[in-house]
C-alpha positions as CSV (number, residue, x, y, z in Angstrom):
1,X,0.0,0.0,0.0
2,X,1.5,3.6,-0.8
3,X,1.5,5.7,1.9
4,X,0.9,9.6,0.8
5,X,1.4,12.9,2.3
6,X,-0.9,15.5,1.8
7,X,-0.3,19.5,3.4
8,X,-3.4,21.3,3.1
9,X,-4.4,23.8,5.7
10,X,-8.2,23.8,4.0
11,X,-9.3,21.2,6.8
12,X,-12.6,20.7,4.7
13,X,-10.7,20.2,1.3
14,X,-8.3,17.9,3.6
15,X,-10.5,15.7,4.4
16,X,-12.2,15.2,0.9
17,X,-8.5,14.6,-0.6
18,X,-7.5,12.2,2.2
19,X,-11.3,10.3,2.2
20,X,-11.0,10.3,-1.3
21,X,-7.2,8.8,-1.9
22,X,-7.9,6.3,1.3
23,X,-11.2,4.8,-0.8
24,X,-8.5,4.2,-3.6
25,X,-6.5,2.2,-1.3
26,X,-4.0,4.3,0.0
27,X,-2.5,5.0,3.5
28,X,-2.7,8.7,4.2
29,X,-1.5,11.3,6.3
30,X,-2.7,14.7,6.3
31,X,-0.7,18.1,7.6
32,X,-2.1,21.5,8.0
33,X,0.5,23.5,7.9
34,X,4.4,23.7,6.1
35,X,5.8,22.9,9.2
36,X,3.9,19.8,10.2
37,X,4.5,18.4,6.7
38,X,8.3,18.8,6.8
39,X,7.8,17.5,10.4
40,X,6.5,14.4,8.6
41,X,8.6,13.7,5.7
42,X,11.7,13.6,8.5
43,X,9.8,11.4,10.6
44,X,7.9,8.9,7.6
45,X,8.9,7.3,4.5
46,X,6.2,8.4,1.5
47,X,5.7,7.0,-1.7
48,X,4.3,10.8,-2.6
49,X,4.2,14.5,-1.5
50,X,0.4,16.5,-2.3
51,X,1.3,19.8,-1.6
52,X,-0.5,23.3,-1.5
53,X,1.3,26.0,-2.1
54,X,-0.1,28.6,0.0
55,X,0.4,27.4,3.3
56,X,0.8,28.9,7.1
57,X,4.5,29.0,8.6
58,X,5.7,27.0,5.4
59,X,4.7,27.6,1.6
60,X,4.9,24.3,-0.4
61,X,7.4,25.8,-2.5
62,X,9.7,26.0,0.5
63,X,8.6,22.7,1.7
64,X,9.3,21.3,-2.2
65,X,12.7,22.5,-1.6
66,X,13.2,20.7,1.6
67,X,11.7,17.7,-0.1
68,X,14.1,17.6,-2.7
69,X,17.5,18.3,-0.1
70,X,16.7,15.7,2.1
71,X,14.8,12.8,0.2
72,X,15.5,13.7,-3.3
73,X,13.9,10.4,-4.3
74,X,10.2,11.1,-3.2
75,X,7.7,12.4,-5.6
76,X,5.5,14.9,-5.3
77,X,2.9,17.1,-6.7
78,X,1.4,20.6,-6.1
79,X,-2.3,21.0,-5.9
80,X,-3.5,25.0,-5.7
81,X,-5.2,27.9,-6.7
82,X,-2.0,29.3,-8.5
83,X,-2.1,29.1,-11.7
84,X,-0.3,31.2,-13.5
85,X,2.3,30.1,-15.8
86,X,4.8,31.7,-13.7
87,X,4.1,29.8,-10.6
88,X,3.6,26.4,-12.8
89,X,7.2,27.1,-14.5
90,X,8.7,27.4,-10.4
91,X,6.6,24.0,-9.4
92,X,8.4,22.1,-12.2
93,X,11.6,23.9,-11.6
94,X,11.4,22.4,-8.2
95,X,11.1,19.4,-9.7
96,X,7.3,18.1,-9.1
97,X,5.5,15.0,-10.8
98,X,2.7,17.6,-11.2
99,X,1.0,20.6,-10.9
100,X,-2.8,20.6,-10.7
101,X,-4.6,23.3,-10.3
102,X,-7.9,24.7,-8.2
103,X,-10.9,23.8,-8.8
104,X,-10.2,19.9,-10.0
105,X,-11.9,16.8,-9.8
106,X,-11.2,14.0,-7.2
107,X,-11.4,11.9,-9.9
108,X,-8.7,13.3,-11.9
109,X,-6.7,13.8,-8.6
110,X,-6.6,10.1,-8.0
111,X,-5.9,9.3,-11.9
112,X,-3.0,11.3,-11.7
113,X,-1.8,10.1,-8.1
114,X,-2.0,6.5,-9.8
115,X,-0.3,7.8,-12.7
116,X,2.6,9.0,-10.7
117,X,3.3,6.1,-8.7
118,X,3.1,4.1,-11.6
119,X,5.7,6.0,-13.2
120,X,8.5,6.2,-9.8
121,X,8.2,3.1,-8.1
122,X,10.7,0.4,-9.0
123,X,9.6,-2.3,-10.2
124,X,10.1,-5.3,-8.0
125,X,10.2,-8.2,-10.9
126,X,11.9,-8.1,-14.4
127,X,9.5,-5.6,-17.0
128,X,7.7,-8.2,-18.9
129,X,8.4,-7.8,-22.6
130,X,6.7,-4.9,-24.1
131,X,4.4,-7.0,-26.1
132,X,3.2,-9.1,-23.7
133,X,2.0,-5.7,-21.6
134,X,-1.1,-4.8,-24.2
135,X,0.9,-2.9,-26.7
136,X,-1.3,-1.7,-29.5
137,X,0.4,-0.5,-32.8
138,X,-1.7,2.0,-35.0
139,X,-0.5,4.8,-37.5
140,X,3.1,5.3,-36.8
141,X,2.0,5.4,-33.4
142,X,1.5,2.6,-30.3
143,X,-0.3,2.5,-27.1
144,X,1.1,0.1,-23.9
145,X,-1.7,-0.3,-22.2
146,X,-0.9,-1.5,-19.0
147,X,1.9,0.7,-18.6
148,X,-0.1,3.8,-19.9
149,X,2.0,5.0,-22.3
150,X,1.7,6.6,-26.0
151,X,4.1,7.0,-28.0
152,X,3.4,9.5,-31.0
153,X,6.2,10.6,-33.1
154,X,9.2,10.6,-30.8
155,X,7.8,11.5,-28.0
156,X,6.4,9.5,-24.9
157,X,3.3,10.3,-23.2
158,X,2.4,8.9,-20.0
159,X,-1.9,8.7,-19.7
160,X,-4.0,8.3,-16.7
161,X,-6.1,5.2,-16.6
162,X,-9.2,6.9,-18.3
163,X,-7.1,8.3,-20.9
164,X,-5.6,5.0,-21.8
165,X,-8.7,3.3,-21.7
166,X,-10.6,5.9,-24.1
167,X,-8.0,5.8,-26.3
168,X,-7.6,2.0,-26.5
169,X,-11.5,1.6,-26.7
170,X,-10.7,3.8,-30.3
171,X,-8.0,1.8,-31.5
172,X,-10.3,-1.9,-31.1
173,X,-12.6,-0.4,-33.8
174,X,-10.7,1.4,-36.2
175,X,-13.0,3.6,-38.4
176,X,-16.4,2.8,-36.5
177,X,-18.7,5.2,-35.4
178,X,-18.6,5.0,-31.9
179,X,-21.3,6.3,-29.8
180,X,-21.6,9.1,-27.5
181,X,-23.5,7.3,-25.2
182,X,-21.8,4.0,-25.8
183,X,-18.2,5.6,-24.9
184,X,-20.1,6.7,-21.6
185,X,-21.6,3.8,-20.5
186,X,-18.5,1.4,-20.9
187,X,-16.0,3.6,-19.0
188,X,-18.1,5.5,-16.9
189,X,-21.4,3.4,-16.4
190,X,-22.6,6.8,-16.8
191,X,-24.1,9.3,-19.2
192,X,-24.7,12.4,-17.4
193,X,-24.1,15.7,-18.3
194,X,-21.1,16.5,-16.0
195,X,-19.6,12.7,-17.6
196,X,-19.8,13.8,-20.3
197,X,-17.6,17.2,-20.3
198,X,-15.3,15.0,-19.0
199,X,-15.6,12.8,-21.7
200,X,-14.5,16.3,-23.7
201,X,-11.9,16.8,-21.9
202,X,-10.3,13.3,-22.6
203,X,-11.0,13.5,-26.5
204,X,-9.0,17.1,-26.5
205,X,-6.4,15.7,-24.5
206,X,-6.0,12.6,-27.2
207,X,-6.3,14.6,-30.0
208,X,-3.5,16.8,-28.7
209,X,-1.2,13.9,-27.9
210,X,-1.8,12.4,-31.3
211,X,-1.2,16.1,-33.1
212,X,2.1,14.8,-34.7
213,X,1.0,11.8,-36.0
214,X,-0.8,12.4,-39.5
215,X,-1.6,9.3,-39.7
216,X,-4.6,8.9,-37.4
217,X,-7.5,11.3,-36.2
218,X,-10.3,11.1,-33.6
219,X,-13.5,12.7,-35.8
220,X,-16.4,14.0,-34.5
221,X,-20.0,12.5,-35.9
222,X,-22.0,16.0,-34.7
223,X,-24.6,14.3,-32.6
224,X,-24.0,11.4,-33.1
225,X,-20.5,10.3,-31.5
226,X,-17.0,9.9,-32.7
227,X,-14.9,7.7,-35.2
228,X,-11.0,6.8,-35.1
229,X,-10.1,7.4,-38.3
230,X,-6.2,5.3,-39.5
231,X,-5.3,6.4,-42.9
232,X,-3.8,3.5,-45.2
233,X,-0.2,3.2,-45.5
C-alpha cells in the first residue's frame, strides 16, 4: 500500500482529498501546515508528497525545496489555486510530478496520483516484454496499455487510466462510429451531463497527444458520437 502525504491547511478540502485517496487504497497522512509536513517527511517514509502552495508558517514551494534536499527520491505534486504560468514554471523547476490546479476533480486527482506512482516506483520483478504488456500498434503510433504510455512521433506520453482506456476503446474499432453514449456507458457506467464534459476533456487531450502523427484522427460525428479514423499506408 502507498503511503501519501498531503499538506493542506483547508481542513474541509483535507479531508475530501484524504477520504477520497484512502477509498483508492491508500495510506494517508494529512498536515495543515508547512511545518507539520516537513515535520513528517523527517519522521515517515512516503511513496508521494500532495502539496499546497499557500500554506501557514511554510509555503509548499519552501517545503518542495526541503523535499528535494533531504529525500531527493520522493515524488511529489502541487495542488493550488496558483495558476499562472509563472508559478507552474517554479513548481516544475522544483522538480514536481505535477502541478494541478484549483478547482479539480477528485477523480482526476486520483488518476493522476496513480499515474505517478506508476511512473517512480521500481519495479520489483523483471518488466515483462513490451508485447506481452497490451501494446497496441496503430499509425506510426502505439499505445502500452498497461503501462499507460503513448508513443506519437518521438515523444512518450504517459496517460491516466481513463485516458488510456478511451484511447484504447478507439484503437479496437478502427474507423467505426462509436457512440456518445456507448463511450459513456462502458467507461463510466454513466451518461450524465457532467460525464460527459469530462468525456471532452479526454478527447481534446488525445487529440492533442496524437497532433504529430498524420496518420490517425479522432473525428467528431456531430450528434451522433466519434470515429478513429487510420489512414492507409
Amino acid at each position: 500500500m502507498a503511503h501519501i502525504l498531503i499538506v493542506e491547511d483547508d481542513p474541509n478540502l483535507g479531508f475530501l482529498l484524504q477520504d477520497s485517496l484512502e477509498s483508492a487504497g491508500y495510506a494517508v497522512t494529512l498536515c495543515i501546515d508547512g511545518e507539520a509536513g516537513l515535520q513528517a517527511i523527517q519522521q515517515t517514509t512516503f511513496d508521494l508528497c500532495v502539496l499546497d502552495v499557500m500554506l501557514p508558517k511554510m509555503d509548499g514551494f519552501s517545503l518542495a525545496q526541503e523535499i528535494r534536499q533531504q529525500k531527493n527520491e520522493v515524488p511529489f505534486m502541487f495542488l493550488t489555486a496558483k495558476a499562472l504560468k509563472a508559478d507552474r514554471l517554479q513548481g516544475f523547476e522544483l522538480g514536481c510530478d505535477d502541478y494541478l490546479t484549483k478547482p479539480f476533480g477528485l477523480e482526476e486527482l486520483v488518476y493522476r496520483v496513480k499515474a505517478i506512482l506508476r511512473r517512480t516506483n521500481k519495479p520489483t520483478e523483471t518488466a515483462p516484454n513490451p508485447v506481452t504488456t497490451d501494446t497496441h500498434l496503430f499509425g506510426a503510433s502505439s499505445l502500452e496499455f498497461k503501462n499507460l504510455l503513448l508513443h506519437v512521433a518521438g515523444q512518450t506520453h504517459v496517460l491516466t487510466d481513463r485516458e488510456a482506456e478511451l484511447l484504447r476503446l478507439f484503437v479496437q474499432h478502427p474507423d467505426q462510429l462509436l457512440r456518445r453514449e456507448e463511450i459513456l456507458q462502458r467507461l463510466w457506467q454513466d451518461d450524465g451531463y457532467f460525464v460527459g464534459r469530462s468525456l471532452d476533456v479526454f478527447i481534446s487531450r488525445l487529440r492533442k497527444y496524437l497532433h504529430p502523427d498524420s496518420s490517425v484522427k479522432i473525428t467528431t460525428i456531430h450528434g451522433r458520437g466519434y470515429k478513429f479514423e487510420i489512414a492507409q499506408a
